[in-house]
N, C-alpha and C positions, 0 to 999 in steps of 0.2 A: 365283830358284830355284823351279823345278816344286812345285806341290802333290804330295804322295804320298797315295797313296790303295789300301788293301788290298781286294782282290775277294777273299769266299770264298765258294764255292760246288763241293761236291762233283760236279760236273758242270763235266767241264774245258771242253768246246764253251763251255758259255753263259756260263762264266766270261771264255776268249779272245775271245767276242764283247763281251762287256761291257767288256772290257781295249783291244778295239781302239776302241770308240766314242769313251773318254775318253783314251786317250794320241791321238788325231787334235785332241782339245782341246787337248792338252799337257802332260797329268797326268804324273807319275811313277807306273807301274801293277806293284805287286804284288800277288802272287796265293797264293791255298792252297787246299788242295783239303778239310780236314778243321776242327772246331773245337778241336782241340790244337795243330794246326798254323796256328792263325789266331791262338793266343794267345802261341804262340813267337813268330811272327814281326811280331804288334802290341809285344812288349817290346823286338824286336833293331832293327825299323828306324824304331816312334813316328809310323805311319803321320798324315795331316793330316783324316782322314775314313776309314768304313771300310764298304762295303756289305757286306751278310751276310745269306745264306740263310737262311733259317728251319728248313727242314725236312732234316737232315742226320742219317745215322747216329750213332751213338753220344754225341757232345754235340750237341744243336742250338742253332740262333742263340740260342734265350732264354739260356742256361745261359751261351754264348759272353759276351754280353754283361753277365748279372749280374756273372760274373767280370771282365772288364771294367773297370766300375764299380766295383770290391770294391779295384781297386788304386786305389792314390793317382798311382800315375807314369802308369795309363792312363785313367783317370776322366773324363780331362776329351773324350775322342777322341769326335765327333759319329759315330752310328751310324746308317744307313739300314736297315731291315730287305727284302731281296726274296723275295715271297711269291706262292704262287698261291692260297695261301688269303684269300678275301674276309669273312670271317664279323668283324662286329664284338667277339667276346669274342677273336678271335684278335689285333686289333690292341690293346685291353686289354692280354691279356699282353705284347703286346710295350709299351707304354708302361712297365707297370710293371715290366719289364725294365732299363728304361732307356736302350729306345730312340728315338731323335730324330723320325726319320721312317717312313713306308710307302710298297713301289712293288708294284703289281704284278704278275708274268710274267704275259706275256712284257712284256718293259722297250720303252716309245718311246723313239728316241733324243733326240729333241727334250724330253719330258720328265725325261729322266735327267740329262743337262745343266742343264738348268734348276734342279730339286732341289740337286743338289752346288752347284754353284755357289750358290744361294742361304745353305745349310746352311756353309758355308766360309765365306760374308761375313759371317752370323751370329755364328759360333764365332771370325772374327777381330775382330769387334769389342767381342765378349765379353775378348776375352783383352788388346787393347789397354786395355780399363777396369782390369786387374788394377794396373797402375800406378798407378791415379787413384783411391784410396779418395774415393764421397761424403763429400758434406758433411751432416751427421746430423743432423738438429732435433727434438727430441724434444717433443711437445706433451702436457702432464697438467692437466687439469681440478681447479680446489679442490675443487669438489663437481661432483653431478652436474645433468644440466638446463640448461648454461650455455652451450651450445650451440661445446663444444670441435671435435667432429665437421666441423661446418659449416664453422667458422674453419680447422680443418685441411684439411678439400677445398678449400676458397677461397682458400687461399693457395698449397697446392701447383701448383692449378690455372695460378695468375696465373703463376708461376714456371715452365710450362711456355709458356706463351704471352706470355713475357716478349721482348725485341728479343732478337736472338742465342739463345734458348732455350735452355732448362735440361732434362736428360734429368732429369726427376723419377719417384718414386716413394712412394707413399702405402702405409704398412703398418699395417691396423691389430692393434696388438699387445693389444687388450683383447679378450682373447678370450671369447667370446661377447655380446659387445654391439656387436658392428657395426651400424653405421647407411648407408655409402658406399655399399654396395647400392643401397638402396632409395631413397636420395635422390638418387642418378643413374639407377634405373630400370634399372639393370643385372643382369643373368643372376647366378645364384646359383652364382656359380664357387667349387667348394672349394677355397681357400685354406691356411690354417692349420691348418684341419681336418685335411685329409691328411696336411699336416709332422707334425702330433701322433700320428700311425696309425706315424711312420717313425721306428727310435730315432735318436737326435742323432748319431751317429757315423756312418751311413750317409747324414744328407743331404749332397746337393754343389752346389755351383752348381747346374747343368744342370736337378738336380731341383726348385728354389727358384723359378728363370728359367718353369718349365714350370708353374706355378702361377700366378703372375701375371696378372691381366686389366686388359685393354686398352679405356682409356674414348677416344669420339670425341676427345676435347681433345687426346689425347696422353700424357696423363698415365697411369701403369703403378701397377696398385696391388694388394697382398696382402691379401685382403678375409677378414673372420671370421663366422661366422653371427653374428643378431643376436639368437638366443637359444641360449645355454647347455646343451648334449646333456650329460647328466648321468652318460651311459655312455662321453664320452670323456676318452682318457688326461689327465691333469692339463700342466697350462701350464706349466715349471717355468723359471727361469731357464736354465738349462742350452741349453736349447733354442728359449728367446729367441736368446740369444745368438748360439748358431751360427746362427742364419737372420741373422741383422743382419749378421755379418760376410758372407755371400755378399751380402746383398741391397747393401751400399754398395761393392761391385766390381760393380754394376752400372750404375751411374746417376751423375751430379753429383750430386745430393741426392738424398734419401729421407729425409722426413716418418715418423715414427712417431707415430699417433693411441693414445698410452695411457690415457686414458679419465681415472677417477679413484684416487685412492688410493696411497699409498707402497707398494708389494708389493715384495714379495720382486724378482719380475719387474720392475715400474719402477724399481727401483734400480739393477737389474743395466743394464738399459737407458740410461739416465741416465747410469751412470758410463761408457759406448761413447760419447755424443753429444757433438757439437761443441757444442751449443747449446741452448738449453730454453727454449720458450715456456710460460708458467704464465698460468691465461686464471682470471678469479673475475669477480663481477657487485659494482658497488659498493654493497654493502649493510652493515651492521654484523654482520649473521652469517659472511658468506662472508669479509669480513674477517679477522675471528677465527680464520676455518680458515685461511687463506693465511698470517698470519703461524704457526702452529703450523706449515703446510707446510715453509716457509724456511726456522724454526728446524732442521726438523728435516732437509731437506735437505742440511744445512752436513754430519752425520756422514756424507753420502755419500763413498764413497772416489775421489778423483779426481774427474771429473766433467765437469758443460758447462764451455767457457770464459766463454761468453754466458747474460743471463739476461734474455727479454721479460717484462714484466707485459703482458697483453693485457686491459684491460677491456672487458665487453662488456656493454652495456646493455640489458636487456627491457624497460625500465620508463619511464613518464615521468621525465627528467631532477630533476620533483620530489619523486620519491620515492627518490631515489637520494644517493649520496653524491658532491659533487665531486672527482673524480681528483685536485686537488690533497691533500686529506683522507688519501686512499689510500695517495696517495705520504710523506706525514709519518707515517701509523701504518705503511707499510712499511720504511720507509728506504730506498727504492726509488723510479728513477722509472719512468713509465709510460711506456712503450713505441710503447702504439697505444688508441685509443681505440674501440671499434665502437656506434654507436649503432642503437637502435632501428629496425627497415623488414619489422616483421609482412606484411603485405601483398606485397610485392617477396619477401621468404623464400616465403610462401606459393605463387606462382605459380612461384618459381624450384623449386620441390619438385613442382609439379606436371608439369610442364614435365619436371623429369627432368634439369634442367641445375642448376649450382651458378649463385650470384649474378651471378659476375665473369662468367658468357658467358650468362645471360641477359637484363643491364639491365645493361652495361656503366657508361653514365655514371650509375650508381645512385650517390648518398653512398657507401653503404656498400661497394659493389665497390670502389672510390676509396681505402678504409680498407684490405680485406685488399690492394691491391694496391701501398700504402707499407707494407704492412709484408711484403710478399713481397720487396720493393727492398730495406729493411734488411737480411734475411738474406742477400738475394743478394749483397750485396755485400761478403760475406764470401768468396766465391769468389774463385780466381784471375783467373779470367775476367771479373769485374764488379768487381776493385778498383779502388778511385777513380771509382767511376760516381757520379754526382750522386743526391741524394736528394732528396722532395721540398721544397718550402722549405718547409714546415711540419712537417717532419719530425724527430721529438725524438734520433734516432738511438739507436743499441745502447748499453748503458752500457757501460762497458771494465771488464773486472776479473774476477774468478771468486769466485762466492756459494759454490761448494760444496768 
């Protein structure tokens, strides 16, 4: 069956030119000539894409598409905006309108094509995920320092660049203390920032999707400053939440980096995920915090089914505690072990790359990359995959 696709443009010429370039593609071409009349006939016929003028008497495209956006039955419909205005505060508004793309007039046909088409393979691969809720792993540090960040870029990483590949996602949900930036060297894309600027009821997919940045590896990740603006809205579960549910119709998995602490926010989060990695350094203090952690975990409502211990070593082995130790005062075993590689982290930060794609045959790439296997093969896609032979496996059972 034909893509449908509504042209509105109060200028009937450029409208039926634009109608004839894409039904020679194949499209199914409706048209309207006003923005009341583009919004009747987005409800009657649920068009598959919809280009829209900008500059029109009495409602214009922005207005068109707020409303848009504002339904729930049409929210989800990708928007092209067609303009003669160049000025970049005019495609601003239209982003924060809600809309997808920007064309020019007068339109190439060869570019017009290309766009929709691209925008349509987009929005249908978004919409085939709707079926496939990720897989949620939610990573929380005992304390801080312990280098939770790291372990969560390094393993999301390996799981995108895993055989068969996992469409991953890294969100971090500690907001104001992101690190993934700057340890990948990457552009200070507002992320959660912005979600925080929008109330919770107005985000949707589309606006979640458009936040997002895109590291070389592959891997998609929703990134936070990594210092705390003092003048923005508060973080509140509420609004956790609803980003989590769009963000796991996005992807096979999405990693949540929750930094430290039980909050209000990590619990709400927690009790959404499949799975929870809980990373501490074997010391006798941090000890002490993990088992307070677990205890107190258990009141969580609902929760992961899965529970890693992930220790991760700074220190010589002789200043540390034996993991067996760990696992007797947790009643837990341990999961994965990460040892010490100052040096290897060191050049891997400068570099801009995470561990696993900078020293691949490192130890410790070795490490996050059995225990990217563990979780992976939690998936459908990787059930019954081989682990490695040294591999302690996931325990079975639910801590919380």
């Amino acid at each position: 069956m034909a893509e449908r696709i509504l042209i509105v443009d109060d200028e009937p010429d450029a409208g039926m030119l634009i109608g004839f370039m894409l039904s020679q593609q194949g499209f199914d071409i409706v048209t309207a000539s006003s923005g009341r009349e583009a919004l009747v006939k987005s409800a009657e016929c649920t068009p598959d894409l919809i280009l829209l003028d900008v500059m029109m008497p009495g409602m214009d495209g922005y207005e068109v598409c707020r409303q848009l956006r504002a339904d729930p039955h049409l929210s989800h419909i990708p928007v092209i905006f067609l303009t003669a205005k160049t000025e970049v505060s005019d495609r601003i508004a239209g982003f924060e309108a809600g809309g997808d793309e920007f064309m020019s007039k007068p339109i190439h046909q060869g570019e017009l094509i290309a766009r929709v088409n691209a925008l349509l393979n987009r929005t249908a691969a978004l919409r085939a995920a709707l079926a496939r809720p990720a897989y949620v792993v939610a990573i929380l540090g005992a304390k801080g320092g312990l280098g939770t960040t790291t372990l969560a870029v390094n393993v999301a990483v390996s799981c995108v660049s895993a055989s068969g590949g996992v469409r991953t996602i890294l969100a971090e949900m500690c907001h104001g203390r992101g690190a993934a930036s700057l340890m990948l060297s990457m552009p200070r894309v507002e992320g959660i920032a912005v979600l925080l600027r929008t109330p919770p009821e107005q985000i949707d997919a589309r606006l979640v999707e458009n936040r997002l940045a895109a590291h070389s590896s592959g891997l998609r990740l929703l990134l936070t400053p990594p210092v705390l603006d003092e003048n923005a809205p508060n973080w509140t579960p509420e609004l956790a939440e609803v980003i989590l549910r769009h963000l796991r119709r996005m992807a096979d998995m999405v990693f949540l980096d929750l930094g430290v602490g039980l909050t209000a926010v990590n619990r709400t989060l927690i009790n959404m995920a499949d799975h929870l990695i809980l990373t501490l350094d074997p010391n006798p203090l941090t000890l002490a915090i993990t088992q307070e952690t677990m205890e107190a975990l258990r009141s969580v409502a609902g929760g992961a089914n899965h529970l890693d211990l992930a220790v991760i070593n700074r220190s010589p082995s002789s200043l540390t505690l034996p993991f067996q130790t760990v696992e007797d005062s947790l009643h837990w075993p341990v999961s994965q072990v990460i040892t010490p590689a100052p040096e290897p982290m060191f050049q891997a930060i400068q570099r801009g790359l995470p561990l696993v794609l900078s020293d691949r045959n490192n130890l410790v790439s070795g490490q996050y990359q059995e225990l990217a296997q563990k979780i992976m093969a939690h998936l459908p896609k990787f059930a019954g995959t081989a682990l490695p032979a040294d591999g302690r496996g996931v325990p079975p059972g639910r801590l919380l």
